[in-house]
mmCIF file of the C-alpha atoms, coordinates in Angstrom:
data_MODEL
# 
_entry.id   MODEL 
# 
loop_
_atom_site.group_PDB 
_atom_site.id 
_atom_site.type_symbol 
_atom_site.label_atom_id 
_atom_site.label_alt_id 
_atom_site.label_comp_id 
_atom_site.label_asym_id 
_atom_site.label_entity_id 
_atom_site.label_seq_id 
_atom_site.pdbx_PDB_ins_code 
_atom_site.Cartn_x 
_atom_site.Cartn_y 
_atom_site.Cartn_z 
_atom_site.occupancy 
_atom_site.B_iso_or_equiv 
_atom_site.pdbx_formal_charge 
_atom_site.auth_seq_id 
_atom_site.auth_comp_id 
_atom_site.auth_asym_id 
_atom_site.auth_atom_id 
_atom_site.pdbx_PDB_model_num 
ATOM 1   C CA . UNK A 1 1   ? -8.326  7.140   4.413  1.00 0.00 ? 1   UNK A CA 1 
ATOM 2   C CA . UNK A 1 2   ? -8.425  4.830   6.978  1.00 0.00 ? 2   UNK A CA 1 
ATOM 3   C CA . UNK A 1 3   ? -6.162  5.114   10.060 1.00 0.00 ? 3   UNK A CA 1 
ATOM 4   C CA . UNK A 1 4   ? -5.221  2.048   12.338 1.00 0.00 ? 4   UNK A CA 1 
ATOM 5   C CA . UNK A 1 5   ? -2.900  1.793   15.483 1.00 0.00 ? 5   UNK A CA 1 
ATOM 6   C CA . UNK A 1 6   ? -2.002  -1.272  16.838 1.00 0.00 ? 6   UNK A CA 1 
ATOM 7   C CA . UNK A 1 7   ? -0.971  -1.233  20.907 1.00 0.00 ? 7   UNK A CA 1 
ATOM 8   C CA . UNK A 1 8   ? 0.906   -3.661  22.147 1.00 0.00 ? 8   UNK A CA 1 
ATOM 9   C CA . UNK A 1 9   ? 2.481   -4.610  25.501 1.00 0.00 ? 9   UNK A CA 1 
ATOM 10  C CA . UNK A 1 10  ? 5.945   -5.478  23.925 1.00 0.00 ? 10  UNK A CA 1 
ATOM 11  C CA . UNK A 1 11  ? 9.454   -3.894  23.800 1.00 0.00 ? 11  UNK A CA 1 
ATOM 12  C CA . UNK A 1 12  ? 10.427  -2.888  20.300 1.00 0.00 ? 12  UNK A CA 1 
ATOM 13  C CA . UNK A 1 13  ? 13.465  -4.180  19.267 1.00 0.00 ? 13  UNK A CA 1 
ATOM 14  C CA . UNK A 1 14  ? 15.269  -4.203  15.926 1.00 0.00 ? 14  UNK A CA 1 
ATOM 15  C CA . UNK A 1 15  ? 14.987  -7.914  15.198 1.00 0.00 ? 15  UNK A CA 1 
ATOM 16  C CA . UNK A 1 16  ? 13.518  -10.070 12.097 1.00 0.00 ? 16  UNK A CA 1 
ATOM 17  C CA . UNK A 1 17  ? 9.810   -9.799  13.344 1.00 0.00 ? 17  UNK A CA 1 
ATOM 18  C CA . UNK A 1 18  ? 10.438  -5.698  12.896 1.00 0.00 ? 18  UNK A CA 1 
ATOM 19  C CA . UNK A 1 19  ? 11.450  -6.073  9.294  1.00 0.00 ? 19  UNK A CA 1 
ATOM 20  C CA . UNK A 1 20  ? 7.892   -8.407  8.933  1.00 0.00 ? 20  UNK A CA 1 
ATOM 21  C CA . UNK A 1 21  ? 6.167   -5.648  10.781 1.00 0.00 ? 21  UNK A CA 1 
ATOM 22  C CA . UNK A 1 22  ? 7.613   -2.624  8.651  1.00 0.00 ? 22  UNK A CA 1 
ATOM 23  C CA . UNK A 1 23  ? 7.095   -4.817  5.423  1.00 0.00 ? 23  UNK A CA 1 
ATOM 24  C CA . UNK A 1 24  ? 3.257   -5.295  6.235  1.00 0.00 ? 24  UNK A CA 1 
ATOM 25  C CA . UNK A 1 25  ? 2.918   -1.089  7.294  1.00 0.00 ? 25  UNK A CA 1 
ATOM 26  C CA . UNK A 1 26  ? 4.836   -0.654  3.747  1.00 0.00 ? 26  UNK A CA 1 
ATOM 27  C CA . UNK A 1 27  ? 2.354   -2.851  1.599  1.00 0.00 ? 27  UNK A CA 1 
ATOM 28  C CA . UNK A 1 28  ? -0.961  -1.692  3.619  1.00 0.00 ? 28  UNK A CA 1 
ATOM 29  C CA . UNK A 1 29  ? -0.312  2.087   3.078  1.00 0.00 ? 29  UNK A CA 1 
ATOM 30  C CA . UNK A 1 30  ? -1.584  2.173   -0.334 1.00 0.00 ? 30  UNK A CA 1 
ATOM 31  C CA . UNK A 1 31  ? -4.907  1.346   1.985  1.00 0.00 ? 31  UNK A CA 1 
ATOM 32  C CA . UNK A 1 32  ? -4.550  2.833   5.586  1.00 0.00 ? 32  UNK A CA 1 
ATOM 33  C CA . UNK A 1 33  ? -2.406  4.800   7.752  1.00 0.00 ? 33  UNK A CA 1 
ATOM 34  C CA . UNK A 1 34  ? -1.215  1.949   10.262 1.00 0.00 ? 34  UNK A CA 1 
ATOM 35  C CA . UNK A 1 35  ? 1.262   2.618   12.596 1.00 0.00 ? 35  UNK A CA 1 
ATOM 36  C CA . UNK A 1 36  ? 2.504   -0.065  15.838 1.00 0.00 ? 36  UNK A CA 1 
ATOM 37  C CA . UNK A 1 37  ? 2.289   1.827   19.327 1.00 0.00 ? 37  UNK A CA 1 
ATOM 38  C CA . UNK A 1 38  ? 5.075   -0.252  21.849 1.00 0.00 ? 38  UNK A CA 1 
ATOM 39  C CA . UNK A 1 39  ? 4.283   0.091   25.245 1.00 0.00 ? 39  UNK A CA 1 
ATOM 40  C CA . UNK A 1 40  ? 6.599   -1.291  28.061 1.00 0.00 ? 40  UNK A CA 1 
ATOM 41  C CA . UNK A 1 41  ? 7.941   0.615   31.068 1.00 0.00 ? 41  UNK A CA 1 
ATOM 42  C CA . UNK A 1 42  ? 9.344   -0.167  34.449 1.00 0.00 ? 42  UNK A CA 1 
ATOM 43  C CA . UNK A 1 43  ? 6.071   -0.258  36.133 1.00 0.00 ? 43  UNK A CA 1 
ATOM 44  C CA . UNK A 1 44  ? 4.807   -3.006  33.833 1.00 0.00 ? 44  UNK A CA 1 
ATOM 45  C CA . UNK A 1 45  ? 7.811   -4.894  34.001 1.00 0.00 ? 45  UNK A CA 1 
ATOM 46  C CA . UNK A 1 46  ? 7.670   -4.352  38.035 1.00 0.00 ? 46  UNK A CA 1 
ATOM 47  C CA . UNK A 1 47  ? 3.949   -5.381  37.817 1.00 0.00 ? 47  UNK A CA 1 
ATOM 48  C CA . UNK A 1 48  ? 4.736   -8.520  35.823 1.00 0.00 ? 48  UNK A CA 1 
ATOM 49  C CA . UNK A 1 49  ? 6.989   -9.594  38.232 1.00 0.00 ? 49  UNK A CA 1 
ATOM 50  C CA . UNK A 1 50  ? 4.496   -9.710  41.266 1.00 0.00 ? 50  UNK A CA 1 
ATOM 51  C CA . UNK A 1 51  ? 1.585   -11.327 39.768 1.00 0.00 ? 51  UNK A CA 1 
ATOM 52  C CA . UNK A 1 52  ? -1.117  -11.762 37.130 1.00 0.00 ? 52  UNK A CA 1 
ATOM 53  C CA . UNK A 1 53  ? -3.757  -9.587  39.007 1.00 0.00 ? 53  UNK A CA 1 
ATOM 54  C CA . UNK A 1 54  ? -0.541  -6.559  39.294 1.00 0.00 ? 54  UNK A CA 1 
ATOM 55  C CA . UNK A 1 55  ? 0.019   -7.287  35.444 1.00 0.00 ? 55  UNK A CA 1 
ATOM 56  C CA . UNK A 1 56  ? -3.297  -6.715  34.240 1.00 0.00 ? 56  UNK A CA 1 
ATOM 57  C CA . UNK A 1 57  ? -3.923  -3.625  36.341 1.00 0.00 ? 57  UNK A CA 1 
ATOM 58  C CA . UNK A 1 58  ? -0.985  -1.946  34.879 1.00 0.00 ? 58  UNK A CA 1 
ATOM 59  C CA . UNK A 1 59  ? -1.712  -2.713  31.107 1.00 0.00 ? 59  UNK A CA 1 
ATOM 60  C CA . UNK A 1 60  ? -5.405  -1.581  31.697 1.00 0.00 ? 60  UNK A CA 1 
ATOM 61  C CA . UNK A 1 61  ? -3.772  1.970   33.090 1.00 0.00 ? 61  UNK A CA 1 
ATOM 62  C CA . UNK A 1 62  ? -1.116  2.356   30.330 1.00 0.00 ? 62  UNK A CA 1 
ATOM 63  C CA . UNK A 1 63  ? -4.038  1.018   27.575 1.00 0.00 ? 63  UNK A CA 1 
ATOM 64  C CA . UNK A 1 64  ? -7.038  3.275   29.005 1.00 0.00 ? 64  UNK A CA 1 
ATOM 65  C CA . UNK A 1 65  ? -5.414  6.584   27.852 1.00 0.00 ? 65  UNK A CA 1 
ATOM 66  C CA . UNK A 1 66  ? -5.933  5.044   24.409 1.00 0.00 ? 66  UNK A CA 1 
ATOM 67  C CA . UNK A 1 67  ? -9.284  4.132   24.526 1.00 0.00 ? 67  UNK A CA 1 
ATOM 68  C CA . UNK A 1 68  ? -11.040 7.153   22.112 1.00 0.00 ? 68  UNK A CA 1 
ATOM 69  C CA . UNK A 1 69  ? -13.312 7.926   19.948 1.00 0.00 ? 69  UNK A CA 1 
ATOM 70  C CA . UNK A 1 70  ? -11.939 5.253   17.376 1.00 0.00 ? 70  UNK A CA 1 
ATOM 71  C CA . UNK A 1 71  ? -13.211 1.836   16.916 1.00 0.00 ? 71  UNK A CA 1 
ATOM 72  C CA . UNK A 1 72  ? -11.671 0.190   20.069 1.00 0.00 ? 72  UNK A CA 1 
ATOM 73  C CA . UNK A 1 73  ? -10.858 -3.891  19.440 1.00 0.00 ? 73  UNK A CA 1 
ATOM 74  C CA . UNK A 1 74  ? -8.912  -5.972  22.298 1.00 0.00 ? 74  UNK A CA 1 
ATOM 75  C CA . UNK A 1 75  ? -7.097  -9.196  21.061 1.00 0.00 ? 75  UNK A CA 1 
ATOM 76  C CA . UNK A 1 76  ? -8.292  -11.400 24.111 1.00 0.00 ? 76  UNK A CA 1 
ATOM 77  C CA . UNK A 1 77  ? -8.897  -15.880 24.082 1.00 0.00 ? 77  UNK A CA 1 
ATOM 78  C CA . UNK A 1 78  ? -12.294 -14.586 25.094 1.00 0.00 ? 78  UNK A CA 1 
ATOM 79  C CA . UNK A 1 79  ? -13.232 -13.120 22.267 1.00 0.00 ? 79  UNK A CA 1 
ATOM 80  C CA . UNK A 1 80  ? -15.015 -13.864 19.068 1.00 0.00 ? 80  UNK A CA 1 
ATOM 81  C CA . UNK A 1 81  ? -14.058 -16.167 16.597 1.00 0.00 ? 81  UNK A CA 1 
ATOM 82  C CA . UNK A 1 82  ? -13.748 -14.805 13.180 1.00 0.00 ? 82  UNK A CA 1 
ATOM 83  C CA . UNK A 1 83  ? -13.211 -15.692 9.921  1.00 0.00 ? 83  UNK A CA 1 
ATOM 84  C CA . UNK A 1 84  ? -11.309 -13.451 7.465  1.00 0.00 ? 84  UNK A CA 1 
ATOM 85  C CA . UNK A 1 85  ? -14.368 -12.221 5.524  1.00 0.00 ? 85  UNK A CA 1 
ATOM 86  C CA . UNK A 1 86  ? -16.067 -11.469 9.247  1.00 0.00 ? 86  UNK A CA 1 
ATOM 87  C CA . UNK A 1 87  ? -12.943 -9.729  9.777  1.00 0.00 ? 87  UNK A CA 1 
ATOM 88  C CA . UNK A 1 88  ? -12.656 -7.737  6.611  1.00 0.00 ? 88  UNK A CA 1 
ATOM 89  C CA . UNK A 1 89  ? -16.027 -6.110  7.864  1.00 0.00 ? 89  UNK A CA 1 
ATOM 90  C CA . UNK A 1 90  ? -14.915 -4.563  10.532 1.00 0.00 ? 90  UNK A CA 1 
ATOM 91  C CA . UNK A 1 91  ? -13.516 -2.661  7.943  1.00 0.00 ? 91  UNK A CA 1 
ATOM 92  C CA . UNK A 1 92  ? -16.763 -1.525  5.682  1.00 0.00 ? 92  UNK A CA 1 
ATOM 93  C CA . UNK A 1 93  ? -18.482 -0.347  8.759  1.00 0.00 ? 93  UNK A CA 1 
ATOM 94  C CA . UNK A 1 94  ? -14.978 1.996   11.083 1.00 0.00 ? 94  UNK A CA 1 
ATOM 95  C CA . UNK A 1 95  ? -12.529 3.838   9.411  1.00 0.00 ? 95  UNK A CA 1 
ATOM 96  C CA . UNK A 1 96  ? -10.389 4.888   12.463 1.00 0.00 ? 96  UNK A CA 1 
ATOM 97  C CA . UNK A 1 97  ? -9.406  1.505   14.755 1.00 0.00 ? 97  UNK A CA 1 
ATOM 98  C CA . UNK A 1 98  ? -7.081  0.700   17.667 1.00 0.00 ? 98  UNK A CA 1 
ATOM 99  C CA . UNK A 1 99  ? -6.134  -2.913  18.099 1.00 0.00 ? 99  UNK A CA 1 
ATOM 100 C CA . UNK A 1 100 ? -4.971  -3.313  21.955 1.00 0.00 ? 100 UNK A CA 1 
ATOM 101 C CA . UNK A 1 101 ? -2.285  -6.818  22.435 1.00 0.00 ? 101 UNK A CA 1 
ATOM 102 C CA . UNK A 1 102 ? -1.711  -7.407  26.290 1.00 0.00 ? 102 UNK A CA 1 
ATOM 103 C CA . UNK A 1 103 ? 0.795   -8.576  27.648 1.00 0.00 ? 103 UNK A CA 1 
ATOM 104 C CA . UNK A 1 104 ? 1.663   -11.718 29.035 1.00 0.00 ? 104 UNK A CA 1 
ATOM 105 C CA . UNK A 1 105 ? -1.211  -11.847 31.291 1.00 0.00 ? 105 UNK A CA 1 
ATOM 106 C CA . UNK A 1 106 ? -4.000  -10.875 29.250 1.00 0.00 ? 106 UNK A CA 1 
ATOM 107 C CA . UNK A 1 107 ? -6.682  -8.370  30.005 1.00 0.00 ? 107 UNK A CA 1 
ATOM 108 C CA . UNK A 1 108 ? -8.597  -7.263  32.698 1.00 0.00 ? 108 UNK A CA 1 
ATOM 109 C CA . UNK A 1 109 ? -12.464 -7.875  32.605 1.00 0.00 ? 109 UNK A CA 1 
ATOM 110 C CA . UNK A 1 110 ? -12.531 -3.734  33.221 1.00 0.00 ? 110 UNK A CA 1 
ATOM 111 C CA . UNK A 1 111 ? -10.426 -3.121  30.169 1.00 0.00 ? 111 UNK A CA 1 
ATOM 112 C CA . UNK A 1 112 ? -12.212 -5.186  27.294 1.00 0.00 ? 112 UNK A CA 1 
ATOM 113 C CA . UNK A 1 113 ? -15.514 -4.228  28.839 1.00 0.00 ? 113 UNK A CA 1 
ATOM 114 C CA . UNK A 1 114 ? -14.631 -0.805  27.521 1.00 0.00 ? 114 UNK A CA 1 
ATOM 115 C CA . UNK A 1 115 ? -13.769 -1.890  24.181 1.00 0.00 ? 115 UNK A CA 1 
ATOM 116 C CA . UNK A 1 116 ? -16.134 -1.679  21.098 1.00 0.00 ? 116 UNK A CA 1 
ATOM 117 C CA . UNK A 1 117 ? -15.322 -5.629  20.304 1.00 0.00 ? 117 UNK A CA 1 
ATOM 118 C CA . UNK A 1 118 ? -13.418 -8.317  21.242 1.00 0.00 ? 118 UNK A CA 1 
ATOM 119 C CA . UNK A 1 119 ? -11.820 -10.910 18.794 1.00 0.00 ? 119 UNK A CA 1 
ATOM 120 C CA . UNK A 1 120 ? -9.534  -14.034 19.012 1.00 0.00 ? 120 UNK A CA 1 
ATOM 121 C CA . UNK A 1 121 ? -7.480  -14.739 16.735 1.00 0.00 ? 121 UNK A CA 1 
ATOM 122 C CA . UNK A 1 122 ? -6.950  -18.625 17.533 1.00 0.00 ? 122 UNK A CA 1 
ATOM 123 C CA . UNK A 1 123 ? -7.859  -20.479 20.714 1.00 0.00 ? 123 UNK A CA 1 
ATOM 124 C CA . UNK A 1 124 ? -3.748  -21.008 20.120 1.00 0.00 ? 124 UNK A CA 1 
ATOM 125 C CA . UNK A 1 125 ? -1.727  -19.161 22.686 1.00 0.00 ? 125 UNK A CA 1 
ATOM 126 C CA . UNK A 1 126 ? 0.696   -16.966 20.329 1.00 0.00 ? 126 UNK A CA 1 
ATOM 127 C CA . UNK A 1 127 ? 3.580   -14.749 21.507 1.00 0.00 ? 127 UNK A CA 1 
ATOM 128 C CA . UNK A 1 128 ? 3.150   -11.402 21.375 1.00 0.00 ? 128 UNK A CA 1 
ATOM 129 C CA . UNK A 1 129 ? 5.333   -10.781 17.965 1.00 0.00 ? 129 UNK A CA 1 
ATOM 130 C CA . UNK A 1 130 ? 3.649   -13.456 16.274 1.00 0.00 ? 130 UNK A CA 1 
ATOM 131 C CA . UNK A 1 131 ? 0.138   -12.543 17.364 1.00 0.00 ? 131 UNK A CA 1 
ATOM 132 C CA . UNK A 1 132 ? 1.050   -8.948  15.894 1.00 0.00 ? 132 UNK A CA 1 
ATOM 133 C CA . UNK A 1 133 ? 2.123   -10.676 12.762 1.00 0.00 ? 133 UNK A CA 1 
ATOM 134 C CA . UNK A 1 134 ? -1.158  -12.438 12.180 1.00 0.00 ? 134 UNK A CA 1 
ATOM 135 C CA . UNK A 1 135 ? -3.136  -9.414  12.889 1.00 0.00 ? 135 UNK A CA 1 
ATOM 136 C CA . UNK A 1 136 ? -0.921  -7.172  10.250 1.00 0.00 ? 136 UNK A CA 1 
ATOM 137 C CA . UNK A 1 137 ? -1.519  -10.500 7.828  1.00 0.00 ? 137 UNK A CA 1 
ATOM 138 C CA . UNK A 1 138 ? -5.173  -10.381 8.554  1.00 0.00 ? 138 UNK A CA 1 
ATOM 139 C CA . UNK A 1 139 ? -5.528  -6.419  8.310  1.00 0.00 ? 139 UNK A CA 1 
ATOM 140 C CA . UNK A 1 140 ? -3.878  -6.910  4.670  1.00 0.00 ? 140 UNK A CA 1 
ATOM 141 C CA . UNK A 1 141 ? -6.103  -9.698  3.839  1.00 0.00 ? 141 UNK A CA 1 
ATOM 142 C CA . UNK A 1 142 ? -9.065  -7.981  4.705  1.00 0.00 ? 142 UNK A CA 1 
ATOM 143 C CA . UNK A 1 143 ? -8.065  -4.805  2.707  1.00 0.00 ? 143 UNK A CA 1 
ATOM 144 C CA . UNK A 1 144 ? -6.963  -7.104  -0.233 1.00 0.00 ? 144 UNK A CA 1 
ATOM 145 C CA . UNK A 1 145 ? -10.500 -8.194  -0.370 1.00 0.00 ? 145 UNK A CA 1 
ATOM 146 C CA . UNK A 1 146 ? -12.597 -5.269  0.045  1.00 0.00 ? 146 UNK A CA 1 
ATOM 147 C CA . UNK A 1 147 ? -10.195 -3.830  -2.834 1.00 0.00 ? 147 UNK A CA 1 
ATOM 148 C CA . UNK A 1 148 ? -10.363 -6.850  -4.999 1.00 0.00 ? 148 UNK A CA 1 
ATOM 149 C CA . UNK A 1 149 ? -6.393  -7.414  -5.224 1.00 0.00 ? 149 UNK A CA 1 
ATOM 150 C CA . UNK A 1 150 ? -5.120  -10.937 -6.060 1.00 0.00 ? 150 UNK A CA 1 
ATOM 151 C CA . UNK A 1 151 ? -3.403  -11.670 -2.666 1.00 0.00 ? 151 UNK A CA 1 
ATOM 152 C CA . UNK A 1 152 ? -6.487  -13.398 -0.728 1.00 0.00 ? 152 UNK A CA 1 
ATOM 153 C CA . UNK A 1 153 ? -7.190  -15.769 -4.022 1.00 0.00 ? 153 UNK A CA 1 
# 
């Protein structure tokens, strides 16, 4: 079975994108283990607050402890553009994945140089929640299609 984590620089909170969220781990785990890893403490939130360089530095030291023997794929503007059936193959060739989201200030070079791939998921800035909510949409997608299930037609 496969087994994907999805870290992300956000606070959790119980609001309507949650419900989204726990709806999408719900209708993938027929497929995969997926669970959502929420990362945000004081030191980010200090960090944040002084400047972009500060920011990145701290979500590369809370990320790096992450960084394993899994697949490791940042969500970064500077990555690849793929289509869903490009996507979907990350899937045929990794079984255990880690999908890093930054935080408001993106990655550090250091960080995604460390990272098995790179994708984009629009040249679009998204927020955080809604970037999430794309991915979990594209991860069901992508297992829709290697399994043949209606959804993608």
């Amino acid at each position: 079975m496969y087994k994907i984590n999805i870290f992300c620089i956000l606070k959790q909170n119980q609001d309507e994108f949650e419900i989204l969220f726990k709806k999408y781990e719900k209708m993938l785990g027929k497929f995969t283990k997926i669970k959502s890893i929420y990362i945000f403490d004081k030191s980010i939130q200090k960090a944040q607050n002084i400047s972009a360089l500060e920011a990145k530095k701290a979500y590369t030291k809370v990320f790096l402890p992450y960084l394993n023997s899994s697949y490791n794929i940042a969500l970064d503007v500077k990555g690849a553009s793929l289509d869903t059936f490009a996507f979907t193959k990350i899937f045929e060739k990794e079984a255990n994945i880690n999908f890093f989201i930054a935080g408001a200030y993106g990655f550090e070079d250091e960080f995604l140089q460390k990272c098995n791939k790179i994708i984009s998921l629009s040249s679009l800035t998204f927020a955080h929640k809604i970037a999430k909510l794309v991915l979990f949409e594209q991860i069901y997608r992508a297992f829709s299609i290697k399994t043949n299930h209606p959804y993608h037609k």
